[in-house]
matplotlib code that plots the C-alpha trace (Angstrom):
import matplotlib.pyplot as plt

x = [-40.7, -39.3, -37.0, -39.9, -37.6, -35.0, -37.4, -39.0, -36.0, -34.8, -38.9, -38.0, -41.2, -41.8, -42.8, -46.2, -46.3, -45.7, -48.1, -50.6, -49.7, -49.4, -53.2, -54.5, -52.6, -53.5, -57.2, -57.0, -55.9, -56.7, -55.4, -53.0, -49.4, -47.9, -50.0, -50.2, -46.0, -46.4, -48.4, -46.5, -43.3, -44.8, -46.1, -42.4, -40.7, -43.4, -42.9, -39.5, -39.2, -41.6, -44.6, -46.8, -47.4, -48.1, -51.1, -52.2, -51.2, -53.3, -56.6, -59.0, -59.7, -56.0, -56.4, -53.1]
y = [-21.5, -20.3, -21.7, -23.1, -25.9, -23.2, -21.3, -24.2, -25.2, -22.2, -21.0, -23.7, -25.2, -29.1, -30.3, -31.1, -26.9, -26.8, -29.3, -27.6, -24.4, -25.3, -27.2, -23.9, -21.9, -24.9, -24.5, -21.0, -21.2, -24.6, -25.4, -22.2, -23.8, -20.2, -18.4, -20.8, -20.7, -17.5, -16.8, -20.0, -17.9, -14.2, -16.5, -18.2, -14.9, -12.7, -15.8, -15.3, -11.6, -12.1, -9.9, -12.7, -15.4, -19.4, -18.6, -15.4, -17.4, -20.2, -18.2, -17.8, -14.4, -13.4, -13.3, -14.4]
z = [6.1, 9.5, 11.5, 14.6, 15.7, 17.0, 19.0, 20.5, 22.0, 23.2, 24.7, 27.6, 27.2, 27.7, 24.7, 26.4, 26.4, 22.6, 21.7, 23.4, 22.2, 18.6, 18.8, 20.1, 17.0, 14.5, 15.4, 14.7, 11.0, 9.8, 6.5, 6.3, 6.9, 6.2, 9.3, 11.6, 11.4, 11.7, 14.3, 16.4, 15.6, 16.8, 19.9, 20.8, 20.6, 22.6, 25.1, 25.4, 25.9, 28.3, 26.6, 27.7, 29.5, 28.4, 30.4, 27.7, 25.1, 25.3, 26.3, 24.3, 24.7, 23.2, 19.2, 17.9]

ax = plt.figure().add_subplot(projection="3d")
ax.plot(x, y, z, "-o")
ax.set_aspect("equal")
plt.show()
């Protein structure tokens, strides 16, 4: 539905990064294709404006 692929390559995270990122989102809304995209896709673009850190992202005490 969104266009992920884009902003994974322009975050300039390793695809290691990603994988871990997009477990941690996955876990979050399991079954719901439509929000984890979503929230993936709020996640890239805070990532690259620099809002917040790979660090923040992946912590469990940050809701996404």
């Amino acid at each position: 539905m969104f266009d992920l692929e884009s902003l994974k390559r322009e975050s300039g995270l390793s695809s290691e990064e990603i994988s871990r990122l997009e477990d941690r989102v996955r876990e979050e809304f399991k079954g719901d294709n439509m929000m984890f995209e979503l929230h993936l896709l709020r996640i890239l673009k805070a990532l690259k404006e620099g809002w917040i850190t790979l660090e923040e992202a992946m912590s469990e005490e940050v809701a996404i």
